[in-house]
C-alpha positions in Angstrom: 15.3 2.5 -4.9 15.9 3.1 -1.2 14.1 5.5 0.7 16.3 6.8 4.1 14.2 7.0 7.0 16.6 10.1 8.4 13.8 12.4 7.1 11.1 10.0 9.4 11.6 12.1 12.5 9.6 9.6 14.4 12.0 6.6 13.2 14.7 9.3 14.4 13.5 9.3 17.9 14.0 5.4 18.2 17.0 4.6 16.1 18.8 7.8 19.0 17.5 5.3 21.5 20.2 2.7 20.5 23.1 2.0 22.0 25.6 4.4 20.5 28.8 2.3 21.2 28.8 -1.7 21.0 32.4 -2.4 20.4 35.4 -0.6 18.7 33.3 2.5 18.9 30.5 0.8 16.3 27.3 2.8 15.5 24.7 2.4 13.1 24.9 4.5 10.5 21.7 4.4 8.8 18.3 2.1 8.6 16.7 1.9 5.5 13.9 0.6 3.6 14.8 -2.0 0.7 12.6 -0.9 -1.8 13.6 -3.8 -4.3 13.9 -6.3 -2.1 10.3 -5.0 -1.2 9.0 -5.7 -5.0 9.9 -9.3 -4.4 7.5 -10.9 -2.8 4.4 -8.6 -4.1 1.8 -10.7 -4.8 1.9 -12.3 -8.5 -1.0 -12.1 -11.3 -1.7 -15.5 -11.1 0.3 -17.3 -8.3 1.7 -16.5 -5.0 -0.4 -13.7 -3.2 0.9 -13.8 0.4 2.8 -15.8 3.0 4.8 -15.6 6.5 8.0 -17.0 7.6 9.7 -16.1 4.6 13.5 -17.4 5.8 15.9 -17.7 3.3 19.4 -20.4 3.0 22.1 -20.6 0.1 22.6 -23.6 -1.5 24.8 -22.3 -4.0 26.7 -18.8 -5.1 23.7 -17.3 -7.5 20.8 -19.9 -5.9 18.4 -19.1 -2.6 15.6 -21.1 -1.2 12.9 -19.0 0.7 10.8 -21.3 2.7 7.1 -20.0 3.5 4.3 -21.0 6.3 0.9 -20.7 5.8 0.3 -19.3 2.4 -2.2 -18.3 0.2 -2.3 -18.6 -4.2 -4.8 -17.5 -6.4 -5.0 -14.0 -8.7 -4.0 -10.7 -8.4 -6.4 -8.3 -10.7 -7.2 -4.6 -10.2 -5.1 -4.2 -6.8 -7.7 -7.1 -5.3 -6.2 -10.4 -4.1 -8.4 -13.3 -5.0 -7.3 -16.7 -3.0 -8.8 -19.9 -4.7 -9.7 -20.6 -1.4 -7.5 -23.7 -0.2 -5.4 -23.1 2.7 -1.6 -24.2 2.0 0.6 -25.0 5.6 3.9 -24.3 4.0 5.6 -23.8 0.2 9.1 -23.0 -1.0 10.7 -20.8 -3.6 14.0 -20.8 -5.6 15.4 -17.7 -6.4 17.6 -16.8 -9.0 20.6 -13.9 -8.3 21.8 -14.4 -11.2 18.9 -14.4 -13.4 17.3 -10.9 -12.3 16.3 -12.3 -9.0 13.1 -14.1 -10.3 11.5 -16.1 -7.9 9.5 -20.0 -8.9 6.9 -20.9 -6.0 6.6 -24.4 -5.3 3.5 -26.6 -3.8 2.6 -30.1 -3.1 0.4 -32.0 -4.6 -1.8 -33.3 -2.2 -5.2 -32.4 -2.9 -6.4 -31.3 0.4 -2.9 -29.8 1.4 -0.8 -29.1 -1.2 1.8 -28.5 1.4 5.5 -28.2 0.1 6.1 -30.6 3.0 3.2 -32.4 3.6 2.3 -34.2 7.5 4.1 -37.5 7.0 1.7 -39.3 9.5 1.9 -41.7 12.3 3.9 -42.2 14.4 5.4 -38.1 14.1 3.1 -35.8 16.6 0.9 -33.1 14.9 -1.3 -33.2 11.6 0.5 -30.5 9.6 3.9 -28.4 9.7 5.0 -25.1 9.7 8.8 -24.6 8.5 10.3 -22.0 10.3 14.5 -22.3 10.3 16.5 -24.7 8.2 20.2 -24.5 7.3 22.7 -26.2 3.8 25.5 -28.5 5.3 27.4 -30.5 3.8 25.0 -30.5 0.4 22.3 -31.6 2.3 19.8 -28.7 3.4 18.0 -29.3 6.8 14.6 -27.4 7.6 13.0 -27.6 11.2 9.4 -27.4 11.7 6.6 -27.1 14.0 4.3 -30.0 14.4 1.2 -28.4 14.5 -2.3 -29.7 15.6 -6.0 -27.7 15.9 -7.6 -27.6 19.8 -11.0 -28.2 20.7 -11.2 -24.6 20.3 -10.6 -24.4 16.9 -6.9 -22.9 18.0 -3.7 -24.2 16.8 -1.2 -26.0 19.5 2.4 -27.0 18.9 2.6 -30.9 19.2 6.3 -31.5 18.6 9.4 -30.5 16.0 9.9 -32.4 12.8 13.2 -32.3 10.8 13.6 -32.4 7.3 16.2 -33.8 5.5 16.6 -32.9 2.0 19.3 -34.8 0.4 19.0 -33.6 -3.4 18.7 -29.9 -2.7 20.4 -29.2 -6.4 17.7 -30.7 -8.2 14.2 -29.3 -9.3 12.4 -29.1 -6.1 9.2 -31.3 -7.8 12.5 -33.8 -7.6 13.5 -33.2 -4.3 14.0 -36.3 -1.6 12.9 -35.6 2.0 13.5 -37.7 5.0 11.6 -37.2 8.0 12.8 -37.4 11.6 10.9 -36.5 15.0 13.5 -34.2 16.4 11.8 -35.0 19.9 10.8 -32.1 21.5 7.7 -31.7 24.0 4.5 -30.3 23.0 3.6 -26.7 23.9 0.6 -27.1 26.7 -1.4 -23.8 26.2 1.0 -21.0 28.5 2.1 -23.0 30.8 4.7 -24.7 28.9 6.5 -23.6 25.7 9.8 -23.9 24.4 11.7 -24.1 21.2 15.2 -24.7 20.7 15.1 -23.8 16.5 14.6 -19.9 16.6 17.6 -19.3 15.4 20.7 -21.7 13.9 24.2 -20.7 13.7 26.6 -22.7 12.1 29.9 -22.5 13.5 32.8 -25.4 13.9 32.4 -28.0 15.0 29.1 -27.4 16.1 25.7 -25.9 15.0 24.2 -23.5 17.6 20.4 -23.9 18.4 19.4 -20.3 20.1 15.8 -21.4 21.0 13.1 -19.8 24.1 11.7 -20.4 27.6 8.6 -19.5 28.6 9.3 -18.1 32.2 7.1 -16.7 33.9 4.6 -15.5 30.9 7.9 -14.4 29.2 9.6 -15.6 26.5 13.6 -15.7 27.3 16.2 -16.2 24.9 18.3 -19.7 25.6 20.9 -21.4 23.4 21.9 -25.3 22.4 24.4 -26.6 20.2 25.3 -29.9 19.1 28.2 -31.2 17.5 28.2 -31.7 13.3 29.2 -35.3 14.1 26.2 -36.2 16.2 23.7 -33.9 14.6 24.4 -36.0 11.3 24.3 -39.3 13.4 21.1 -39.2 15.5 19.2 -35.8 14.1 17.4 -35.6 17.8 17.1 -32.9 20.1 17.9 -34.9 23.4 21.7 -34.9 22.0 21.6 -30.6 22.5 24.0 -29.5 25.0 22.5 -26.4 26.8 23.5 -23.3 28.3 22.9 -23.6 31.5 23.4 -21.3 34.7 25.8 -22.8 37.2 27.4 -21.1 40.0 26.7 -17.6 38.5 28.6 -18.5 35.2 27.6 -20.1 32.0 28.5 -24.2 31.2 27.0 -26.3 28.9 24.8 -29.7 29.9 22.8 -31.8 28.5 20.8 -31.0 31.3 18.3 -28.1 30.5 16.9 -27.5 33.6 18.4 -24.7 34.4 18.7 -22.7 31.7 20.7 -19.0 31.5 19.0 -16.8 29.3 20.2 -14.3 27.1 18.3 -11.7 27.2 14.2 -11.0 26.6 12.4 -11.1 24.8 12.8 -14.5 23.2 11.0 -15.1 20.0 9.8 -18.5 17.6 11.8 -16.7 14.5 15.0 -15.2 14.5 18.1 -15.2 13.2 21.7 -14.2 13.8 24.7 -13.1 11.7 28.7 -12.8 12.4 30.0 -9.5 11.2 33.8 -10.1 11.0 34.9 -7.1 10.8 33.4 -5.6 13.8 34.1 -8.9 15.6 30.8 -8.9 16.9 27.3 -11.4 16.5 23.9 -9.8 16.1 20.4 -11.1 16.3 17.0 -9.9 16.0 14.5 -9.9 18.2 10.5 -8.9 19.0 7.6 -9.8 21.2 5.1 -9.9 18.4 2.4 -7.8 20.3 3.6 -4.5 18.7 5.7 -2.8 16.0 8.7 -2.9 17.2 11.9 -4.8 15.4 14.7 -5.3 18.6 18.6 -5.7 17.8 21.2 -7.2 20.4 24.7 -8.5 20.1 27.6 -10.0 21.9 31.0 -11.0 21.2 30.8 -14.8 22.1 27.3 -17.0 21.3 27.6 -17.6 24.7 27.1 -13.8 25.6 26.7 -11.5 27.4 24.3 -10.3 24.9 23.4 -6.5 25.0 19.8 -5.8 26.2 18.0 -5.4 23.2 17.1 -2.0 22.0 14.4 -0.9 19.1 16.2 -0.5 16.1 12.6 0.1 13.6 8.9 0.6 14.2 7.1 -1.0 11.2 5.0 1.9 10.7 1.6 -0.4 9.6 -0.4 -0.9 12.6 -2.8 -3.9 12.1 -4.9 -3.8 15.5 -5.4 -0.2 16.8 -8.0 -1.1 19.2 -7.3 -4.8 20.7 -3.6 -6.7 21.4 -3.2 -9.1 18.6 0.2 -9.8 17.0 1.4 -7.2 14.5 5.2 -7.5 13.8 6.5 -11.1 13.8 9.0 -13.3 11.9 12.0 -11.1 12.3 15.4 -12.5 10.0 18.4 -11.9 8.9 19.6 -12.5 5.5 23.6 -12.4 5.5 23.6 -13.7 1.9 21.6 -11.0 0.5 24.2 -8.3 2.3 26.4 -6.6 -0.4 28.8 -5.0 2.3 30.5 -6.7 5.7 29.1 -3.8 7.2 25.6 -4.4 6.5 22.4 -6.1 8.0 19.2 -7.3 5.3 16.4 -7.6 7.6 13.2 -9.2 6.8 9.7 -9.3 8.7 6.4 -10.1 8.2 3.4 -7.7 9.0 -0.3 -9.8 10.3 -3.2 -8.9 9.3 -6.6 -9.3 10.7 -10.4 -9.9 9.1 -11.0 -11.3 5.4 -7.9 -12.2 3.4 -9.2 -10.3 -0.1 -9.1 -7.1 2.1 -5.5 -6.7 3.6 -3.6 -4.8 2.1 -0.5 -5.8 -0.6 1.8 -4.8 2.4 0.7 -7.6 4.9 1.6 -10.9 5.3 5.2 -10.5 2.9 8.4 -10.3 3.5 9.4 -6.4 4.1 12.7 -5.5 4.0 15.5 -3.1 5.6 18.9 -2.2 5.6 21.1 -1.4 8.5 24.6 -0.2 7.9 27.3 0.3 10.2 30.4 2.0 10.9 33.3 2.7 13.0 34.3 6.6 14.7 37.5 7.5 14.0 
């Protein structure tokens, strides 16, 4: 069941805040909630109750993987969420198109961790991971993570990117064979220094494009890598990224990154972006995480220009009314869920603040919508 949100008047007022004309006079027709996909990830009897990231990759026609970040498992009983108390860093699931869509949740089985994909030690920086991109090539399926350590404060800090390399990505996950590389990035040091370069990957020969961040000037800005398939297969290390970098008032790529020409603002940790061939045209998502606000922007090259992005959906549950805390975060794209070419599945995931057994069964989930497009006559 899909509910329009044309009888939402105060959706109404943002959506006519869009850009009516991209390219080839293209509008969006509609936004949507996706009531089904919604009933997917509701929190299971005895099972799954709740979990961010929620990014999904095709490693066959009928066969998805969802990989999760921090995640919680236990019981569901009489609308109550009951964790069993053990914290879990990351988890996967395999879901089934052709089989009713069922979804099978998969941990580790580490004691203390039971992380999907546990910390694999020294000499790799951090002490646990959070997945948050990954891609199939080749049948091998890639997922990039953030190395992860806790502060003196009791806060977490990004100590580096890890790359997983899954080589059996057919077989029962339990099965599966990961190989570990440090993909050689530099720690995040509190705000003076952040950047990621795995927001966002699009594949596109002969080279997979990293669209990634800067932190400039207590802004996140939107920057974009690539690296050849040859030489991502070869050395799996960031220090091989070209970058787009600013030169002379045009764009060029470098293996420099100095200099870096953004693509527009705000940048984001989780994204995503999809080719819609018959409008010709890329589109990505974006958000600042501070508020309710989902952002869309596109371009005709990777390279850009990229529109300035406008609101495209307020997720109408507000989690901290009376403090800035994040609310709105871990915005994708799912191009293998789209039924039409002129379709966008969009997923994000809603925070929530105070004890876990209180938030309600729409936090901390995938939520979905659907945008459509068309073209005026």
């Amino acid at each position: 069941m899909v509910h329009t949100l044309s009888k939402l008047l105060s959706i109404l007022v943002i959506i006519s805040g869009i850009e009516a004309k991209v390219q080839n006079n293209m509008h969006i027709e509609s936004v949507q909630v996706e009531e089904n996909m919604n009933s997917w990830f509701k929190p299971q009897k005895e099972g799954w109750l709740a979990g961010d990231v929620g990014h999904s990759i095709r490693i066959d026609d009928q066969k998805l993987v969802w990989i999760f970040g921090d995640s919680f498992f236990g019981n569901f009983e009489n609308g109550r969420l009951k964790r069993d108390g053990l914290h879990i860093n990351n988890c996967i699931a395999i879901q089934d198109r052709n089989n009713n869509d069922i979804l099978k949740f998969y941990i580790g089985d580490v004691k203390n961790t039971r992380a999907f994909f546990p910390h694999p030690g020294n000499p790799f920086p951090g002490t646990f991971l959070w997945p948050t991109n990954g891609f199939y090539l080749d049948g091998i399926l890639y997922i990039l993570c953030q190395s992860m350590d806790i502060d003196d404060t009791g806060f977490w800090t990004m100590s580096g990117t890890l790359l997983i390399e899954i080589t059996n990505p057919n077989d029962n996950p339990n099965n599966w064979i990961k190989n570990y590389y440090d993909f050689n990035t530099k720690p995040w040091v509190g705000d003076s220094f952040q950047r990621q370069f795995h927001s966002a990957i699009f594949l596109k020969d002969p080279y997979i494009y990293f669209k990634g961040f800067n932190l400039d000037n207590g802004i996140k800005k939107a920057t974009l890598s690539r690296i050849s398939v040859d030489k991502f297969k070869k050395y799996k290390n960031s220090k091989y990224l070209e970058h787009l970098i600013e030169f002379n008032g045009k764009g060029q790529w470098s293996y420099s990154d100095n200099e870096p020409k953004y693509l527009y603002e705000p940048g984001n940790t989780e994204s995503s972006i999809q080719y819609l061939q018959d409008f010709g045209i890329y589109v990505s998502t974006t958000y600042n995480a501070l508020d309710q606000n989902i952002l869309i922007t596109y371009a005709d090259n990777l390279e850009g220009p990229w529109s300035i992005p406008k609101i495209l959906y307020e997720n109408p549950i507000l989690v901290c009314p009376d403090k800035t805390c994040i609310e709105t975060y871990a915005v994708r794209l799912h191009p293998n869920l789209s039924e039409d070419a002129n379709e966008l599945i969009i997923s994000f995931i809603t925070s929530y603040q105070g004890e876990f057994n209180n938030i309600s069964v729409e936090q901390y989930r995938p939520r979905f919508i659907k945008v459509r497009f068309k073209v005026n006559n």
